[in-house]
C-alpha positions as CSV (number, residue, x, y, z in Angstrom):
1,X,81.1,-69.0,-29.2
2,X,77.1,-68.4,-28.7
3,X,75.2,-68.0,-31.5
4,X,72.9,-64.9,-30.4
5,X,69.4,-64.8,-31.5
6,X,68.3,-63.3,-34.9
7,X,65.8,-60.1,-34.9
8,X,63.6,-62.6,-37.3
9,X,62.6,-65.9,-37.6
10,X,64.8,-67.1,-40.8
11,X,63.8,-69.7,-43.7
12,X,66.3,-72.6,-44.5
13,X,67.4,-70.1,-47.4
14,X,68.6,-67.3,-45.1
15,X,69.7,-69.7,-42.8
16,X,72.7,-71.0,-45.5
17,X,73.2,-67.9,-46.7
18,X,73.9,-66.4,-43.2
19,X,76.1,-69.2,-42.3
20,X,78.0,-68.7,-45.0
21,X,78.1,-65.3,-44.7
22,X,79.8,-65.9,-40.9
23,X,82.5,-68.4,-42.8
24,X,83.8,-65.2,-44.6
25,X,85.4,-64.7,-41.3
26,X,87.7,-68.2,-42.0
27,X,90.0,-66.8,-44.1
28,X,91.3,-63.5,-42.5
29,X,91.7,-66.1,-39.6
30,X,93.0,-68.5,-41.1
31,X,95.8,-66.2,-42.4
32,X,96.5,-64.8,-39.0
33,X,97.1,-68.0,-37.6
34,X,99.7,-68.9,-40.1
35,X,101.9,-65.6,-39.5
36,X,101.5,-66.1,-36.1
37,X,103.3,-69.9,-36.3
38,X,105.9,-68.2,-38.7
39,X,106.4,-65.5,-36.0
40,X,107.0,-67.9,-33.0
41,X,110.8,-68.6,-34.1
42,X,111.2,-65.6,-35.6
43,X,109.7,-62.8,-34.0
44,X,109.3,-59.3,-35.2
45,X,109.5,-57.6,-31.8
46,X,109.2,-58.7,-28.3
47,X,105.3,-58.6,-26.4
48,X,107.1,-57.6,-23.3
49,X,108.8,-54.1,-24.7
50,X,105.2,-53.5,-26.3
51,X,104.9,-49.5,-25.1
52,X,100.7,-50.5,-24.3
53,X,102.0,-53.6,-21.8
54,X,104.7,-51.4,-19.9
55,X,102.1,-49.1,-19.6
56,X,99.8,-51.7,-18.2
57,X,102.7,-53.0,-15.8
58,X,103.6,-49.8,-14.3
59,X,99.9,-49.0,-13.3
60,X,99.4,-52.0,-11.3
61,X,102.6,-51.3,-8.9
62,X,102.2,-50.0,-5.7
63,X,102.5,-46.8,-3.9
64,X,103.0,-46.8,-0.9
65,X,103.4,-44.3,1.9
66,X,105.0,-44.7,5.5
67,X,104.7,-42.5,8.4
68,X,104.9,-42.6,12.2
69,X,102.0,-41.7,14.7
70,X,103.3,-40.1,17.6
71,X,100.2,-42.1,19.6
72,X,101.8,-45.7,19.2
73,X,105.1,-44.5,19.4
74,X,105.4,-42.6,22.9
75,X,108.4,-44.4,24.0
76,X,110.2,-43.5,20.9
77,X,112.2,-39.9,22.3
78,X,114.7,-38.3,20.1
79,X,114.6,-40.9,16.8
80,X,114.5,-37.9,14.2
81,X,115.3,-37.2,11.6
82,X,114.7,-40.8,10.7
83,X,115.7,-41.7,7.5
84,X,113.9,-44.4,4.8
85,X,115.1,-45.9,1.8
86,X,114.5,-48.9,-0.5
87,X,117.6,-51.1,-0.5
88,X,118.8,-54.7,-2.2
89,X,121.8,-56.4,-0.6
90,X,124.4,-56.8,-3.2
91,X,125.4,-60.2,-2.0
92,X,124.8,-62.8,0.3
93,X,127.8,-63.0,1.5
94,X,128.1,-61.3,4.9
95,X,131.4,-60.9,7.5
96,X,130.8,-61.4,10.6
97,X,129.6,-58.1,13.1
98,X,128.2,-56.2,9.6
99,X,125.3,-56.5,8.0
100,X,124.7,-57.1,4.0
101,X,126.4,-54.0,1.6
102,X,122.7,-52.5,0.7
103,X,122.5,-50.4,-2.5
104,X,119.7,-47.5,-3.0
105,X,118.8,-45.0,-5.1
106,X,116.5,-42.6,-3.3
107,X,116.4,-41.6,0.2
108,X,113.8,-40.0,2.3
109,X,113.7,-38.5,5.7
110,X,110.9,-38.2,8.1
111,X,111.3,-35.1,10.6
112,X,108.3,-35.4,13.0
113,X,105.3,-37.6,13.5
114,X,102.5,-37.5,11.0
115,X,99.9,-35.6,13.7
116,X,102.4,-32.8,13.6
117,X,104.4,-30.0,11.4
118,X,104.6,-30.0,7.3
119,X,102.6,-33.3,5.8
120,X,105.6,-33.1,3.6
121,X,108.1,-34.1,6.1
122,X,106.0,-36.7,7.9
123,X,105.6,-38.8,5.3
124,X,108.0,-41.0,2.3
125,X,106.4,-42.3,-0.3
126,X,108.1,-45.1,-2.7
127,X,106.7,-47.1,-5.8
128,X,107.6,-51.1,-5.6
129,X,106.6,-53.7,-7.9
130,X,103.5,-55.5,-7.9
131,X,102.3,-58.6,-5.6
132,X,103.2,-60.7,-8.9
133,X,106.5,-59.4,-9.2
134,X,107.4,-59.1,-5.3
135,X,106.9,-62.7,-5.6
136,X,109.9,-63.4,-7.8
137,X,113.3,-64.1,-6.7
138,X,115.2,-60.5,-7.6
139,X,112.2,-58.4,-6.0
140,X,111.6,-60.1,-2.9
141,X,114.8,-59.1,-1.8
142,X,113.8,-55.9,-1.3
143,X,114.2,-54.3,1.6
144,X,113.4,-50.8,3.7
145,X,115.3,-49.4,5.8
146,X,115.1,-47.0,8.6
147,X,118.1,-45.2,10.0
148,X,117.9,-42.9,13.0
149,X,120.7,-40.5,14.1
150,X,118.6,-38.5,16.7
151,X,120.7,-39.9,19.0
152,X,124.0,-38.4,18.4
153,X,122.2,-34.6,17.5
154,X,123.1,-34.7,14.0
155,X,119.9,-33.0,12.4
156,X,119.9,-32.4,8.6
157,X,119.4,-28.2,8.0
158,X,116.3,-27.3,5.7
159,X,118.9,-26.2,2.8
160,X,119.8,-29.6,2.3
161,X,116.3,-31.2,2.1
162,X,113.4,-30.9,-0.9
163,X,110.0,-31.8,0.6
164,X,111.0,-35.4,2.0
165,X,114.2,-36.2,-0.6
166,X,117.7,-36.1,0.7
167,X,120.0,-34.6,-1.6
168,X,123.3,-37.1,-2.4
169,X,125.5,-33.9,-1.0
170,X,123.8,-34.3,3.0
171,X,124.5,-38.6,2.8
172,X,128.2,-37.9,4.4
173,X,126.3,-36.9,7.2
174,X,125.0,-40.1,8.1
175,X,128.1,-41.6,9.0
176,X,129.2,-43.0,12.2
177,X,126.5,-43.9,14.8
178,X,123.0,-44.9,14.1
179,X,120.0,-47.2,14.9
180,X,118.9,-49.0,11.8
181,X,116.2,-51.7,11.3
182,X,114.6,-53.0,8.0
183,X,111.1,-54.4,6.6
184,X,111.4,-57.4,4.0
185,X,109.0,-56.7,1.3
186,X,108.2,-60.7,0.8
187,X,106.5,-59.6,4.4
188,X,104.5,-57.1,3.2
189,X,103.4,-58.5,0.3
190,X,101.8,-61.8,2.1
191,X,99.9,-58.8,4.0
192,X,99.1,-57.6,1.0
193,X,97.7,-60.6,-0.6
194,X,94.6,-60.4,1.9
195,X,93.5,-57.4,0.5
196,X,91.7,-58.7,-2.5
197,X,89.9,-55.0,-3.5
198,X,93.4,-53.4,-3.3
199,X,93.2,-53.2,-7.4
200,X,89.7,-52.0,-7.3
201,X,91.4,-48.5,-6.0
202,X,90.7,-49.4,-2.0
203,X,93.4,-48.2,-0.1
204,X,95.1,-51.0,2.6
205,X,96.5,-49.4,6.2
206,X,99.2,-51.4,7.6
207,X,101.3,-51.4,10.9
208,X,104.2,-53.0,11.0
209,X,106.7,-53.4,14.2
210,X,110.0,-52.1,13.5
211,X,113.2,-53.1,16.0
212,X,115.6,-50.2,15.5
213,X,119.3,-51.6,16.8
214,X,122.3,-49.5,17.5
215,X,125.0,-50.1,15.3
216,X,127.5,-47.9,13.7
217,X,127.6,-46.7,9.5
218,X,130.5,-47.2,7.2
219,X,131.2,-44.3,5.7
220,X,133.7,-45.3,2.8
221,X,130.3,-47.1,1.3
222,X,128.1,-44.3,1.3
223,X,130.8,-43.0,-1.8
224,X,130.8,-46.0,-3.5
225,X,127.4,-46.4,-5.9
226,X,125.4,-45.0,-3.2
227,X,126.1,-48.0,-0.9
228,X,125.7,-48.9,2.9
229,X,126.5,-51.3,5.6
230,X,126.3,-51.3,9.3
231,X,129.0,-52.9,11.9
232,X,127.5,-53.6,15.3
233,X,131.1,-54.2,16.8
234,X,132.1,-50.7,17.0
235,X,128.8,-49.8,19.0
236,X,127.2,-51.0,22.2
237,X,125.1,-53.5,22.0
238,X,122.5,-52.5,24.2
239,X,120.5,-50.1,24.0
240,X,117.6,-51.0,21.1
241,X,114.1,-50.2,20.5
242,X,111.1,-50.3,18.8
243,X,109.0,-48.5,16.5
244,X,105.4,-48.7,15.0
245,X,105.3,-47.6,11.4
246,X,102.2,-47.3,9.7
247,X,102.0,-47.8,6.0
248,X,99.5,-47.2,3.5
249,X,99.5,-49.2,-0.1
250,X,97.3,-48.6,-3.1
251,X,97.7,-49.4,-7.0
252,X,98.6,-46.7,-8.7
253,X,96.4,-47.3,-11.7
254,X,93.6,-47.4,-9.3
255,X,92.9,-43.8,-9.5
256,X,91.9,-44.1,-13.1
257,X,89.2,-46.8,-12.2
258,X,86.5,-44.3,-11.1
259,X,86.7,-42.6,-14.7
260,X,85.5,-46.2,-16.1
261,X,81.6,-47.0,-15.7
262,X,82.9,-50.2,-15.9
263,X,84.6,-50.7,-12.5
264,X,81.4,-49.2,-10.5
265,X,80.2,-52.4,-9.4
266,X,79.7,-53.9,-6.1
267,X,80.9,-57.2,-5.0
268,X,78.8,-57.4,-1.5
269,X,77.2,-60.5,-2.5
270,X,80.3,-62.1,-3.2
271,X,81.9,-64.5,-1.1
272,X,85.0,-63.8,0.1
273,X,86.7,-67.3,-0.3
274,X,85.9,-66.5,-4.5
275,X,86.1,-62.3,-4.6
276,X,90.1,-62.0,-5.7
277,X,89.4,-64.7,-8.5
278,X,85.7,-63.1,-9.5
279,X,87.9,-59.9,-9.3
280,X,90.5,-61.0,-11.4
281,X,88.5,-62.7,-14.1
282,X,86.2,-59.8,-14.1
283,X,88.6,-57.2,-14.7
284,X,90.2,-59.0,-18.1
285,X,86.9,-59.9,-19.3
286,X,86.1,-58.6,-22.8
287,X,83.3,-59.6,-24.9
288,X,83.5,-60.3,-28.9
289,X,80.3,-59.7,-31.0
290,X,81.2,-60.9,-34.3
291,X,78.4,-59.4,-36.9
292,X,78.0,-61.2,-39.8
293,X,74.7,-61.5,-42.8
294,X,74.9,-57.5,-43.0
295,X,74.7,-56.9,-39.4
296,X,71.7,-58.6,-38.8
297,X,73.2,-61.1,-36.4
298,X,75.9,-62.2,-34.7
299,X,77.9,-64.5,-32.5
300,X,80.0,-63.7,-28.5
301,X,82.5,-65.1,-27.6
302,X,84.2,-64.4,-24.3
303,X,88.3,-63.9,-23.5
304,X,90.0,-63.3,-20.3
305,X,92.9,-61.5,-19.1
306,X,92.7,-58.4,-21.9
307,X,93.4,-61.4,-24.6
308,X,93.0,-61.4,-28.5
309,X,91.0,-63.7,-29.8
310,X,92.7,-64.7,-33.0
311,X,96.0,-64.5,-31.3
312,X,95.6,-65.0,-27.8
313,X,97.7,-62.8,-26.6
314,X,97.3,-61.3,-23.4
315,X,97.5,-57.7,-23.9
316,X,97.4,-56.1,-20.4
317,X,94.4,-53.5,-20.1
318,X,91.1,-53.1,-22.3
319,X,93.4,-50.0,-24.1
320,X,96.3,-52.3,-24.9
321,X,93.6,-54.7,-26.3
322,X,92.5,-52.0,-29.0
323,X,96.0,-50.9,-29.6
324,X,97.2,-54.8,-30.6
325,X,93.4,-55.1,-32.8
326,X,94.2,-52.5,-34.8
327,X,97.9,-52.8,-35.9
328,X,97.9,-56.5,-35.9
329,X,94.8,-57.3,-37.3
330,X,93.9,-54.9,-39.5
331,X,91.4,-57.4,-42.4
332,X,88.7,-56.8,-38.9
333,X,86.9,-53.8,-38.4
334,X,86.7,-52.5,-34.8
335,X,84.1,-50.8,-32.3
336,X,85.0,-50.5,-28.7
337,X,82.5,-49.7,-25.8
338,X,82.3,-50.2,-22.1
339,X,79.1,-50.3,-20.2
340,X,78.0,-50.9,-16.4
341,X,77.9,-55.0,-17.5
342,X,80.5,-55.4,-19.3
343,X,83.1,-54.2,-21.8
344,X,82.9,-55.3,-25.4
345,X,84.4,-55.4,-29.4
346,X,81.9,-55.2,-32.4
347,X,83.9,-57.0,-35.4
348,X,83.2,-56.7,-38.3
349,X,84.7,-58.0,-41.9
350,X,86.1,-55.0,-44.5
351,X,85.2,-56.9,-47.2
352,X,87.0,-54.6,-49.5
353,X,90.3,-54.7,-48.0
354,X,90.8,-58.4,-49.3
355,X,90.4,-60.2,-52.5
356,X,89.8,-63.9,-53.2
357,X,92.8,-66.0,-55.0
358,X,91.0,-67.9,-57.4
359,X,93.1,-70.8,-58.3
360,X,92.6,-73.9,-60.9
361,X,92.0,-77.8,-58.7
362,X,95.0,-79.2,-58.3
363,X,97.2,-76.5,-58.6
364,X,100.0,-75.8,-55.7
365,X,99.9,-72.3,-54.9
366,X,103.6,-72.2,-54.7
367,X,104.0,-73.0,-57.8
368,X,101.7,-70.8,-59.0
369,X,103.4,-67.5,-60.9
370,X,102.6,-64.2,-59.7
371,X,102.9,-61.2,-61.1
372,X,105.1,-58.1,-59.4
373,X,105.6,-54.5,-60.1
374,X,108.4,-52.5,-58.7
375,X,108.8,-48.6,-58.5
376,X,112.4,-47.6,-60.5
377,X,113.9,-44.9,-60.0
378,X,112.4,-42.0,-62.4
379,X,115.0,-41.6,-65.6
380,X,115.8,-38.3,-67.1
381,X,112.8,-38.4,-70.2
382,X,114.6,-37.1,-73.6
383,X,112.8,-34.4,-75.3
384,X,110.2,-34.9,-76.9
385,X,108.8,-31.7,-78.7
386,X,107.3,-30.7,-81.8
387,X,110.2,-29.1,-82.7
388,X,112.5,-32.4,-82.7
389,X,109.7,-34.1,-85.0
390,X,109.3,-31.5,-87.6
391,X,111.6,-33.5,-89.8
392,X,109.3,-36.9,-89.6
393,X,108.1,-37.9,-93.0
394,X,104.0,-39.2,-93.4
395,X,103.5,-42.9,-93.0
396,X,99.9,-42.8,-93.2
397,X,98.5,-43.8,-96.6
398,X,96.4,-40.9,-97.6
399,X,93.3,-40.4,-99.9
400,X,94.1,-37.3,-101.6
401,X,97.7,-35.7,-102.8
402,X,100.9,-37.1,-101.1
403,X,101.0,-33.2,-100.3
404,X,98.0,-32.9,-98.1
405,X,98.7,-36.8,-96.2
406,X,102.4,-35.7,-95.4
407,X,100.8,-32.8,-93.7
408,X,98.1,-34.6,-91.9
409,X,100.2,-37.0,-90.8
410,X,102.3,-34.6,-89.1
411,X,99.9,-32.5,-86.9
412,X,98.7,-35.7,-85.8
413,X,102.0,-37.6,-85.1
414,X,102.5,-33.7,-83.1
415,X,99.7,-33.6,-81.4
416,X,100.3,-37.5,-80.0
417,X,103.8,-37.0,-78.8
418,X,104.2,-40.5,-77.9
419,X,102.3,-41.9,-80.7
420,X,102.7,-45.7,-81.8
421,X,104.8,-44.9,-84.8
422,X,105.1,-48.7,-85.8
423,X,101.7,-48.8,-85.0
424,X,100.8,-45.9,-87.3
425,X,102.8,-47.2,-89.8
426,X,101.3,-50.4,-90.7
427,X,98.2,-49.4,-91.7
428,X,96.1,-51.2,-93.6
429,X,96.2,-49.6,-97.4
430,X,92.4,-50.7,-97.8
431,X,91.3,-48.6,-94.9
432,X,91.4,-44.8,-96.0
433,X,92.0,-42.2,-93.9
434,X,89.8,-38.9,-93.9
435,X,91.7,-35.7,-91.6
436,X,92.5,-37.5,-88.4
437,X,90.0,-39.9,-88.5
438,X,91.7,-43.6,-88.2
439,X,89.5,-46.5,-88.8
440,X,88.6,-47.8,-85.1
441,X,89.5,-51.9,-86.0
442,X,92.7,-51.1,-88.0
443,X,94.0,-49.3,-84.7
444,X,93.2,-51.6,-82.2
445,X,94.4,-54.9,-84.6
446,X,97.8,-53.4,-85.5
447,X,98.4,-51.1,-82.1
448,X,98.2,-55.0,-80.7
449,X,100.4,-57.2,-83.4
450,X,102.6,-54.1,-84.1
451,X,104.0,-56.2,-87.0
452,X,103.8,-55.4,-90.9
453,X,103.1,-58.2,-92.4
454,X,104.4,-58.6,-95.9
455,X,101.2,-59.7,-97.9
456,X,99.9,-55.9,-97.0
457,X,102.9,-54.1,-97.6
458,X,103.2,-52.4,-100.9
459,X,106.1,-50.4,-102.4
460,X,105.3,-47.4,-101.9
461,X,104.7,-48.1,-97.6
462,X,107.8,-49.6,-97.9
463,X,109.9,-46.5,-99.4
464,X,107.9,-44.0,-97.0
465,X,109.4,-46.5,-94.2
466,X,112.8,-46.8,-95.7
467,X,112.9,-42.7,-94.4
468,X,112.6,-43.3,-91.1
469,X,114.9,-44.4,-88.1
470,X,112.7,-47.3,-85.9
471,X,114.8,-48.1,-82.3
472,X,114.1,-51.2,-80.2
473,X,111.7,-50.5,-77.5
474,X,113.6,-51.3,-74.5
475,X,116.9,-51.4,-75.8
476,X,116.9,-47.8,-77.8
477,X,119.3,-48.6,-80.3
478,X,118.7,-48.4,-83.8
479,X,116.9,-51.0,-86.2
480,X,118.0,-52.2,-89.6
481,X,115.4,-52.4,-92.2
482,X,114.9,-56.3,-92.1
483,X,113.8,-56.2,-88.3
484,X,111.6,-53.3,-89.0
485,X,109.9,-55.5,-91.5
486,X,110.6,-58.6,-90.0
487,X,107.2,-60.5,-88.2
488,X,109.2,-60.6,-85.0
489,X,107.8,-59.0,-81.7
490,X,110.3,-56.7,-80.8
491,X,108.3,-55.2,-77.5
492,X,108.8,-58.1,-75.3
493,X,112.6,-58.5,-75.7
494,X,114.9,-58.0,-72.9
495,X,118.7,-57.7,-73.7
496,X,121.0,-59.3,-71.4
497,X,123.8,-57.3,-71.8
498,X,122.2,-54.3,-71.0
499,X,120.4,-55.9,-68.4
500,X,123.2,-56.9,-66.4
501,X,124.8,-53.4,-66.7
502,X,122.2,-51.8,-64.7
503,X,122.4,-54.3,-62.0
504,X,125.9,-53.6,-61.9
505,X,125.1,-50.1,-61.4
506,X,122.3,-50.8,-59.0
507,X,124.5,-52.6,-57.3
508,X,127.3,-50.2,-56.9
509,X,125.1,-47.7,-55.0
510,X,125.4,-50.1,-52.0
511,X,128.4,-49.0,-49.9
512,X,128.3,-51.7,-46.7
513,X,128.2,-54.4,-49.2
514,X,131.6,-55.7,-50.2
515,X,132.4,-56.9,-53.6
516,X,132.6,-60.5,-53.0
517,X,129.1,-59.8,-52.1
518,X,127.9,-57.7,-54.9
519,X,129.3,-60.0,-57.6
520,X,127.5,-63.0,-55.8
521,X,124.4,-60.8,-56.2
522,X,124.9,-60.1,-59.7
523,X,125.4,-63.8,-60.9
524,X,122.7,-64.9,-58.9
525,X,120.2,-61.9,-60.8
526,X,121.6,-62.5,-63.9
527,X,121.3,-66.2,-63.6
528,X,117.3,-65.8,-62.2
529,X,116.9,-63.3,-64.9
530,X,117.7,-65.6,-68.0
531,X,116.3,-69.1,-66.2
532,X,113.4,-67.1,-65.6
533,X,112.8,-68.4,-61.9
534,X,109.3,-66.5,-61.3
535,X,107.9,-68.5,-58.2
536,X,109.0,-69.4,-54.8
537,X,109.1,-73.3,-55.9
538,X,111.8,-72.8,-58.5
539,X,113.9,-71.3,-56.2
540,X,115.1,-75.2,-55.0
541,X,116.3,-75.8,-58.4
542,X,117.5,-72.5,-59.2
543,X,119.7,-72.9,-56.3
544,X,121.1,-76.3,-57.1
545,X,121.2,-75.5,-61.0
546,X,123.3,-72.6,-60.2
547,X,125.7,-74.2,-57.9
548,X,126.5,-76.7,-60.9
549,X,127.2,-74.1,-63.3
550,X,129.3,-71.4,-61.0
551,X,131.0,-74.2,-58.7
552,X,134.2,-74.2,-60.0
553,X,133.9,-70.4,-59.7
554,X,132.7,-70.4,-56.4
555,X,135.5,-72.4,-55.0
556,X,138.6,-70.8,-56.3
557,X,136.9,-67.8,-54.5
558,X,136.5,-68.6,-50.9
559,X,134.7,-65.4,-49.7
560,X,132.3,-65.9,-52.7
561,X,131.9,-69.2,-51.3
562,X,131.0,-68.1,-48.1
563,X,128.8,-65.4,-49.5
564,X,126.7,-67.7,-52.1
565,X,126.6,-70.3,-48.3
566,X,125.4,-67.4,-46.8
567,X,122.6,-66.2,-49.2
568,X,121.6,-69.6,-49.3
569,X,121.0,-69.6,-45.3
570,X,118.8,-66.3,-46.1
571,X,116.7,-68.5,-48.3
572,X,116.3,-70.9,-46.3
573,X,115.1,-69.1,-43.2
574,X,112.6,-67.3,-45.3
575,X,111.2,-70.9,-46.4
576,X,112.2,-70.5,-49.4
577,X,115.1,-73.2,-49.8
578,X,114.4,-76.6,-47.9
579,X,117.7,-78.3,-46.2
580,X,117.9,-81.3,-48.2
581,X,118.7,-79.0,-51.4
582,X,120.5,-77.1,-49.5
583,X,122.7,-80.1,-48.3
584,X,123.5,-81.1,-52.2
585,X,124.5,-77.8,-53.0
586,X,126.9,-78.1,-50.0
587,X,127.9,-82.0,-51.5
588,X,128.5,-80.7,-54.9
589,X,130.9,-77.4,-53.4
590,X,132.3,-80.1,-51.8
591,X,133.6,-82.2,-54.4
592,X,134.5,-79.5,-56.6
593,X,137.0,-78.8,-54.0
594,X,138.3,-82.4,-53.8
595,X,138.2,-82.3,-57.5
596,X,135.6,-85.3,-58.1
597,X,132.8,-83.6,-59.1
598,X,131.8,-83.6,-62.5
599,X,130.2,-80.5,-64.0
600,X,128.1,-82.2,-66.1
């Protein structure tokens, strides 16, 4: 990185607090870098099926045309139609008097020279891979072919071609005898490779020599996977020629360039032993202004190839790039703009999309117990009307008659349909109570404790208590009289029992889970759930602690066995297990099995 100059002159003050205003940038980085190590072995998709780098592939292939001129060619009589195809031989093995079994996929055919008649006819068109790919062992052993049967007289009608494409119906009709000859493409492309502006949308003209021999088509290939193969026994020998076939290649991204102020820039002063590297680098250059100390200043830094520059993937085009910043690393905020010069990325932090973890010194932060909120499922609420409370007796001390309080305390306990009854009911006697005024302290101190302590219980709260039904918070079963006076928090509590009957019926909703598996699952909640294992660093010992308690379970069960094995290989590659615990658990199975472990 450069550090780019400041609009101001800045004192040692705002000099520290702009550099550590750029730090803020260490953390979101610092983060990206470790789910990008995670991510290596375990990927979450593939950069090469990434829809922007297809995209980016496809527009730097090459389109190219061929067509005769009748000028080079006057010694060429009676060669149409002449047909042209992109083949691969589908094996190197060859017999002797045929050539390689080719197989295509589309066919063209040329019907006069490209001075004369319909441009449609005097011209095929293809799209082949790039010079990078034609390079490569599977694309360089493409071919095209040329196959003349003008002289036999068998012409192809107008009903059985569509602009330059042969229908598969008219194919039969190239059976028996022919001229053929072929172009490697690993030819063309070392052609190609000399024209270093053919990405910057300049069109190369090529002329190639092609020697057209006589030989004679199988036709029991042409109905096998649209394949061919030509026997030069069954032909005379003599009797070849030659053709001049000029070709035309061009990117086919390279139309788009003009619509970019970017690529309108002249490399005349370039020397030619350096202008396909200049080109190359200049293309996949992208600049990076990081702002920082309110956007008063900021910091470049340079990456080639379309790459990221907290990931360093290569993304393929300057569109690709902005697709991959803004999915993948979202913390950043992101301006693009292309100029004449050069093409460039504002960043910026969004400081609200991320918090600080404020931890004590010393303390591992795997240890460290968070805290995690689930949505359930929404239950069926009971009713809760006015109607169904009509029947509740005051439990508010009142000032005046018992008359007057019982019908206070009713409107009000109405009007707060879920009211704190316990709450409401341990009032202090000293406070009174005027209409529906409660004394602000009393509410908060005993909405908090929810306890009735016995020093400020009297007889009378007690017998107004004795007529009502209290139910356990979470439980919602009924309360005797000692718990409801009891000093025992009763909001906290979480009953087992009922607790592992609703992971059984969570569990039961699962239908490609087999029930080995689900009761795995449920000992393993239940157990988490009453050991309370809250963080990721007491999952080691949960894991061990409950292998020594269900082993002699788990081994008179082999497919729970294998499940419990399984789950722990889960754990395990989500870091949460480490191998040597992993590998005791596995030792103590083990000698449960022998029968020499001890359970204790």
């Amino acid at each position: 990185m450069c550090l780019q100059h400041s609009r101001a002159r800045l004192s040692p003050d705002e000099q520290l607090a702009a550099e550590k205003s750029f730090a803020l940038y260490c953390k979101p980085v610092e983060l990206y870098n470790i789910i990008q190590r995670r991510a290596v072995k375990n990927p979450l998709f593939i950069q090469r099926s990434l829809l922007y780098k297809i995209q980016a592939r496809r527009k730097k292939r090459i389109q190219l045309t061929i067509s005769l001129s009748g000028c080079t060619n006057t010694q060429a009589q009676n060669i149409f139609p002449l047909y042209v195809l992109l083949a691969r031989p589908t094996s190197n093995i060859t017999l002797e008097g045929h050539s390689p079994i080719y197989r295509f996929s589309r066919i063209c055919s040329l019907t006069s020279f490209s001075e004369f008649g319909n441009k449609d006819k005097t011209e095929a068109t293809f799209i082949i891979p790039d010079l990078k790919t034609l390079s490569t062992s599977r694309a360089c052993n493409l071919n095209i072919i040329f196959i003349s049967c003008g002289q036999v007289g068998q012409i192809i009608g107008e009903d059985n071609c569509s602009g330059n494409k042969v229908e598969g119906s008219s194919l039969q009709k190239l059976e028996g005898k022919c001229a053929w000859g072929k172009i490697a493409t690993k030819i063309l492309a070392s052609s190609l490779e000399k024209c270093v502006t053919l990405s910057t949308g300049v069109t190369a003209e090529l002329v190639s020599t092609v020697t057209m021999s006589p030989s004679f088509l199988e036709p029991k290939f042409l109905e096998q996977d649209n394949c061919l193969t030509f026997c030069s026994h069954k032909v005379d020998a003599t009797g070849s020629y030659q053709i001049k076939v000029r070709m035309s290649a061009e990117e086919t991204g390279a139309r788009d360039l003009s619509l970019s102020p970017y690529s309108n820039y002249s490399y005349n002063d370039v020397p030619p032993s350096i202008l396909p590297e200049i080109i190359r680098l200049r293309a996949g250059n992208v600049l990076f202004n990081y702002k920082y100390y309110n956007n008063t200043m900021q910091k470049t830094e340079v990456t080639e190839d379309f790459s990221c520059p907290f990931c360093l993937v290569p993304c393929g085009s300057f569109k690709g790039l902005g697709c991959h910043l803004n999915s993948s690393h979202d913390l950043f905020h992101f301006e693009f703009w292309v100029s004449e010069e050069c093409q460039a990325v504002n960043v910026s932090l969004k400081t609200d999309a991320w918090k600080t973890e404020l931890l004590a010194e010393g303390v591992d932060p795997r240890h460290q117990t968070f805290s995690y909120r689930s949505r359930f499922k929404k239950r069926r609420r009971l009713e809760t009307t006015a109607e169904k409370f009509r029947h509740v007796h005051s439990h508010i001390m009142e000032s005046g008659s018992h008359e007057d309080a019982q019908v206070m305390s009713e409107d009000d306990y109405v009007q707060r349909e879920n009211g704190l009854s316990v709450a409401d009911a341990s009032v202090d006697p000293n406070h009174t109570v005027h209409g529906n005024n409660l004394s602000p302290p009393t509410v908060l101190q005993f909405g908090k404790s929810r306890k009735l302590s016995a020093e400020r219980s009297d007889p009378r709260n007690r017998q107004l208590l004795q007529k009502r039904q209290f139910f356990h918070s979470h439980r919602a079963q009924p309360m005797a009289l000692e718990q409801v006076f009891s000093d025992h928090d009763s909001e906290d509590e979480v009953d087992d029992d009922i607790a592992d009957f609703e992971d059984r019926r969570m569990l039961d909703d699962f239908v490609d889970v087999t029930k080995d598996e689900k009761l795995i699952m449920h000992m393993w909640n239940s157990f988490v759930r009453k050991q309370r294992v809250l963080a990721d660093g007491h999952i080691p010992w949960a894991c061990e602690a409950f292998t020594r308690s269900h082993g002699q379970e788990l081994v008179q069960n082999p497919a729970m066995l294998w499940g419990w094995r399984f789950f722990m290989i889960k754990l395990w590659n989500h870091s949460l297990l480490d191998a040597r615990t992993m590998n005791t658990c596995n030792i103590f199975l083990q000698g449960y099995q022998d029968g020499t472990s001890d359970p204790k």
